[in-house]
N, C-alpha and C positions, 0 to 999 in steps of 0.2 A: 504493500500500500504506500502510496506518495503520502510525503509529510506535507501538512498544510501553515505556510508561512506568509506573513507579512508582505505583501506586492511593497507597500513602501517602505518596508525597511529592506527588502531584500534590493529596490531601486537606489535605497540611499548608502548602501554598501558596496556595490560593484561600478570602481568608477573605471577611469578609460584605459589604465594599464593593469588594474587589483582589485582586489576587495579589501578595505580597510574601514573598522568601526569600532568603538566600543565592543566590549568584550568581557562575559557573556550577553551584556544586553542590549547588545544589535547581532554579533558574531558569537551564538553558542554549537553545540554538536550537533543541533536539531538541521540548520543551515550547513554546517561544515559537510555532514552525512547527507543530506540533498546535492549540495555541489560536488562531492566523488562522484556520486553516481550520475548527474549532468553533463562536470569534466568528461568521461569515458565515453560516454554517447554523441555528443557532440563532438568530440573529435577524434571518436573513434577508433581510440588506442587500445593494448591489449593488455598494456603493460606499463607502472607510472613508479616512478621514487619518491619517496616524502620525507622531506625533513621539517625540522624544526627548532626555533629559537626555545630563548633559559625564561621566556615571560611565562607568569602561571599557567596560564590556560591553554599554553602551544600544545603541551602532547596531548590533551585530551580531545581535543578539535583535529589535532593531525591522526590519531585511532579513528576519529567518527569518519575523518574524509575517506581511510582507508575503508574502513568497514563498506561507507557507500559505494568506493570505488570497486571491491570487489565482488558486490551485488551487482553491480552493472555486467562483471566480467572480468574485469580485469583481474590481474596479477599486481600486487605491489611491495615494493622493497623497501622498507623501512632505514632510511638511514639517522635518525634518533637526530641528537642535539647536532646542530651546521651551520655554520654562515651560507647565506645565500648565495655565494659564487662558491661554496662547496656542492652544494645542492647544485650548483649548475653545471660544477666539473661532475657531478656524478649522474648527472643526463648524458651531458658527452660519453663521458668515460663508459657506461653501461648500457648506453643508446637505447634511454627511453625516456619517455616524457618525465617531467619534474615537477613538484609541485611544494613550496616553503612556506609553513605558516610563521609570519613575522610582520609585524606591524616596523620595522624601521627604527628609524629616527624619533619618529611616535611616542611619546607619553605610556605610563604603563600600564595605564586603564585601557589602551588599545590592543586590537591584535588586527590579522590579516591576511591576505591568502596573494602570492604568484605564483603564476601557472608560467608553465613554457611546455613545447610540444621536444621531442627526443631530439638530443645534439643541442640544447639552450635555444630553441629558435622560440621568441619570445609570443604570447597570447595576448592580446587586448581588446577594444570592446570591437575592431573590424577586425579582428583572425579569431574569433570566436568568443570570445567572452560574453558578449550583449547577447550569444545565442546562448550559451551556457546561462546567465542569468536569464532569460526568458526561460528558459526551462525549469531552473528551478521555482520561479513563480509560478509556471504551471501546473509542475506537480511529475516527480519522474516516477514513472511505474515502473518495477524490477519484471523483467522479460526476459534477462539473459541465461540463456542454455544452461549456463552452469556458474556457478560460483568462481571467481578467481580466490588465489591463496596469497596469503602478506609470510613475508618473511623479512630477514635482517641482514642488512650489511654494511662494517663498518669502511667507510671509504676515507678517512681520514689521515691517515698513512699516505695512501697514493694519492690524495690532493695534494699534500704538501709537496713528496717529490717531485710532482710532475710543475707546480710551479717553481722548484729549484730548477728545473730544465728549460724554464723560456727564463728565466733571468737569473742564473746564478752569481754569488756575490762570493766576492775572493781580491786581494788585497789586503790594504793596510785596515787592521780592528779597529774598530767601529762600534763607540757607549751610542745606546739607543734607546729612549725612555718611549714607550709604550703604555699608551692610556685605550686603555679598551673599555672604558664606559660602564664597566659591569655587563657589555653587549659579549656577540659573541667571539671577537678577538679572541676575549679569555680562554676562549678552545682553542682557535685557530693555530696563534700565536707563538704557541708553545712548541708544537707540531715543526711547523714552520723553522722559526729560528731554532727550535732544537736540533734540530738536522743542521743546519750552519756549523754550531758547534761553540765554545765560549772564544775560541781562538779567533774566529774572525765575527763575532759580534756580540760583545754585554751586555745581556737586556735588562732595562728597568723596568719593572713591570710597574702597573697603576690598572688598579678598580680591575682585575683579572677576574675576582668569583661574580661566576654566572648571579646576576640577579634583575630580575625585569621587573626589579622594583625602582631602579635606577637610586640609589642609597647617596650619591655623592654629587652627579649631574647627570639632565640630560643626554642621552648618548647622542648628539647629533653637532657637529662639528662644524656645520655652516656655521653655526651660531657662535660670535666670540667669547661667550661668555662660558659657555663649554671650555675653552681652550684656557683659561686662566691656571687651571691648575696643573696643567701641561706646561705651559710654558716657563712656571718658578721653577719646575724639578728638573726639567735641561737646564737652565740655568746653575740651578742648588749644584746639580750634578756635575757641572763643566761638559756637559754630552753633548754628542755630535750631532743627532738629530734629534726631534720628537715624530710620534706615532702619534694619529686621532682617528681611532675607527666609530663609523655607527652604529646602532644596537645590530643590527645584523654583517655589520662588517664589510658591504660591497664598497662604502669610501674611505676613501683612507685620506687626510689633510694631513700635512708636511709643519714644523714646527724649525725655525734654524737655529745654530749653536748660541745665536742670542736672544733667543726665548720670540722670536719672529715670525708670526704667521708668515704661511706661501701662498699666496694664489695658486688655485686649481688651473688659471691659465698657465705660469711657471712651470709645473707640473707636468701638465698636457705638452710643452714644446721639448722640456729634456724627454720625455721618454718618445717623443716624434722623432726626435735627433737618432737617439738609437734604434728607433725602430725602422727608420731609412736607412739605415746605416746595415743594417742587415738586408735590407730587400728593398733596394735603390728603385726610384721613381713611382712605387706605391704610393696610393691615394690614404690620405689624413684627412678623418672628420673632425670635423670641428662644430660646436653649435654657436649659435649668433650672437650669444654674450661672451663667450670665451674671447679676451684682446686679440686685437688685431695681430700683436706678435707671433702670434702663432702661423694662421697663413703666411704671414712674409716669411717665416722661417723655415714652413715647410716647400716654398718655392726657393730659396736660398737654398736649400739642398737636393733641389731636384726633384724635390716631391709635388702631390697635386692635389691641395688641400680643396676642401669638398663640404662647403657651408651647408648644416641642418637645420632644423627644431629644433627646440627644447625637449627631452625626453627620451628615454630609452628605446621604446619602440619603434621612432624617426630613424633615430642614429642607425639600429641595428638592422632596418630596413636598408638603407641606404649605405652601409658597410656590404652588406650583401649584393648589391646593385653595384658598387663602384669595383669591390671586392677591398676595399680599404685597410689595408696592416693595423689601423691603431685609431680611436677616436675617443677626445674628451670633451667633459662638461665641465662646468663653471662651477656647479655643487659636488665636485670631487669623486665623480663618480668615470670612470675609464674602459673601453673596450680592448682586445684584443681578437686579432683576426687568430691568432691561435690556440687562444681561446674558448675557443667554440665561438667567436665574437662577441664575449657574454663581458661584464663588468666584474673586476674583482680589485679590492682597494689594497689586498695582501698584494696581486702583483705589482702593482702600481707601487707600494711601498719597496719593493723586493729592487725595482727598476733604479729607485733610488738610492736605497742603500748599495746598489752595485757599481751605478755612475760615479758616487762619493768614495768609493773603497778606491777605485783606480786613480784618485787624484792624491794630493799631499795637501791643499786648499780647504777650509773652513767651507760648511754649506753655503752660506750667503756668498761668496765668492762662488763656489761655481753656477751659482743661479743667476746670477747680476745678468750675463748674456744675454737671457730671456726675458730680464726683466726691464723691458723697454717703454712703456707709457705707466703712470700712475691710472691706477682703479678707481673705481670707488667701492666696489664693494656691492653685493644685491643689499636695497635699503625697501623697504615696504612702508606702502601708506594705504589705510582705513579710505576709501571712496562707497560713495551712494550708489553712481553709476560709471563703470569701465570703461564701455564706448564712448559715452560721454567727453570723458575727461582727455580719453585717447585721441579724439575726432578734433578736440580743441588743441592738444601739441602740435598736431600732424597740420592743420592748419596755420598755426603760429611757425614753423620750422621753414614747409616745405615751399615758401617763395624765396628764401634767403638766398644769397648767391653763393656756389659752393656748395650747396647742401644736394642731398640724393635723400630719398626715404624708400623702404619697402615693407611691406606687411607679410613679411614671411610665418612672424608669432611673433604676435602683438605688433609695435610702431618699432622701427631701428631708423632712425637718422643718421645719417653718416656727413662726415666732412673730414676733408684732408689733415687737420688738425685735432679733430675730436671725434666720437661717437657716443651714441648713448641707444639702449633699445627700454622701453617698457611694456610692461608683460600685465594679463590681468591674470589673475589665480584662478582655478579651474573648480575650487571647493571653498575659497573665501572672496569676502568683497576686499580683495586688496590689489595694490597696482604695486608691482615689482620694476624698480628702478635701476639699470646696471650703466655705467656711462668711464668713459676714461678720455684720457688728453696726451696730448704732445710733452706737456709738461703740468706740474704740480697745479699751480695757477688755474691753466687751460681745464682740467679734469672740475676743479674747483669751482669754477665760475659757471660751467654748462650743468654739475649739479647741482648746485643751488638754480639755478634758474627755472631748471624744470622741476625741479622739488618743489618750487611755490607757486608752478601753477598747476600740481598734482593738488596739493596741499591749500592752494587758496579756493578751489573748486568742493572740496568738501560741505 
């Protein structure tokens, strides 16, 4: 018998890349065990992995999904507690669909569900999800021939080596303080650099026990205020880098030997550098707020860098279309073409710690290269209405001489001197602000201008 659920809580949970809500009371097992057995039908697998984050309610909704998915038919493989680019090496790795209960970055009253079909090829609401979510409002009757079986396997071992094999680190030792948010780093981590070994990297660990009750901060590292306690203990410690994973671990944010955030654009061009560097004249994504340094850098080496959207599912679409080595975001989240083209914040860190080991230079020195215009940084403002607001910049901007505008996601303004794009939020009334300049001033003056007519329109 089909369970009977909520049309509009089930509408207010499944948005255009996941399901994320409140947990148990939007996201309980009632819902989890309706969408296995949707997932399976709808996309007509035989066979799915599940893992799951350290928040309370993960393995109880990750058993119900199972249990639904195998009423459907399917077979599934349990791989217990994972960061979400383990879950997604272990769809590659075992070639079949995957599916992580984790709310993220998210608060710990939250949980959530990504799906991806076999090999991390990603799900959203046009590669099935809106059908999967129409179904479970409808109601899935179990029809299928026969029962699949769940079973277990631990894949955390061969995650780890297999990303020591696209980025291995060797060179001069290397203190590394690692703030894993109480997220799942705290598994990962270990794994990981323990295979390194103490000889070529001493980790300082920070917030490592699993708890999705988030006891210290926030696990989510866009935010600076996450980053304050990262930043004293490189310092305290005299360390060479900092680590900032999210609750599920797919971003990783860079911290330098003087207690200095990185830009995610920083980031995205060194590991562009080396990922040309291995497979000359490859296409690099890039999304629309990531600085302009990055395309120019990725054409200074021969590469053919390849402007997106915002969002995982753009990117990973259009990695696949160009066939792209490498693409980053602004929120610190990174692809790899060998990969499975999936995001993982462990490699992305791994990329770093390996660039920095071959040098004899403090991190802020070897990043200065890349680091070519001042940011501002994503800034968000509270508005009534988006279009609105968006209709009156794009007006005000686009007679200026010098200026270019397109509407790729949300308003981007360009000019030879500056750029700035604004975004509207896709679950809140906010207008997301990213902009940068030629120089300190230039970044300065184009943000404040457009901040107060975000800001005077409310």
């Amino acid at each position: 018998m089909a369970d009977t659920l909520s049309a509009d809580n089930v509408h207010a949970v499944f948005k255009a890349y996941d399901v994320r809500g409140l947990a148990p009371e939007q996201i309980d097992e009632t819902l989890a065990r309706a969408t296995g057995r949707a997932y399976v039908r709808v996309l007509g697998v035989d066979s799915v992995v599940v893992g799951h984050d350290m928040r309370p309610t993960s393995p109880g909704l990750a058993g119900a999904f199972a249990e639904g998915a195998t009423e459907a038919g399917a077979d599934v493989v349990m791989i217990g507690l994972a960061s979400t680019d383990q879950l997604y090496f272990a769809s590659g790795f075992l070639g079949r669909a995957g599916v992580m209960f984790t709310a993220s970055h998210n608060p710990a009253q939250y949980n959530g569900i990504k799906m991806c079909r076999a090999d991390a090829v990603p799900v959203g609401a046009d590669t099935g999800l809106a059908e999967i979510r129409d179904l479970v409002v409808a109601g899935v009757e179990v029809d299928a021939p026969a029962t699949g079986s769940i079973s277990s396997h631990d894949v955390l071992e061969a995650y780890a080596a297999h990303l020591l094999t696209l980025a291995p680190v060797s060179g001069r030792r290397l203190k590394v303080v690692v703030d894993a948010g109480n997220g799942m780093a705290g598994h990962t981590a270990p794994a990981v650099f323990g295979r390194l070994g103490e000889g070529v990297v001493e980790v300082v660990p920070m917030y490592f026990e699993l708890d999705g009750t988030f006891p210290h901060h926030d696990a989510n590292p866009i935010d600076a205020e996450t980053l304050v306690d990262l930043q004293a203990r490189v310092v305290a410690e005299g360390a060479d880098v900092g680590l900032a994973f999210d609750g599920d671990a797919d971003r990783c944010f860079l911290v330098d030997e003087r207690g200095v955030a990185v830009s995610p654009s920083t980031l995205t061009a060194l590991i562009a550098e080396r990922e040309l560097a291995k497979h000359p004249g490859s296409a690099v994504i890039h999304n629309l707020i990531t600085s302009r340094a990055v395309p120019e850098l990725v054409e200074e080496l021969g590469g053919r860098p390849v402007r997106t959207r915002v969002g995982h599912s753009y990117i990973k679409a259009t990695m696949a279309e160009t066939d792209a080595v490498f693409g980053g975001e602004h929120s610190g989240h990174f692809y790899f073409r060998d990969f499975w083209r999936a995001d993982s914040g462990m490699l992305a860190a791994l990329h770093a710690l390996a660039a920095l080991a071959e040098t004899d230079v403090p991190l802020s020195a070897l990043l200065a290269q890349y680091e070519r215009y001042p940011l501002s940084g994503e800034i968000n403002s509270t508005v009534a209405d988006q279009g609105e607001v968006i209709a009156a910049i794009e007006a005000a901007y686009a007679g200026r001489e010098g200026v270019s505008t397109d509407r790729l996601d949300g308003l981007s303004v360009l000019h030879a001197d500056w750029a700035f794009n604004v975004r509207g939020s896709n679950t809140e009334p906010l207008l997301r602000l990213n902009a940068e300049g030629k120089d300190q001033q230039t970044m300065t003056s184009v943000r404040d201008e457009v901040l107060s007519m975000i800001r005077g329109a409310r």
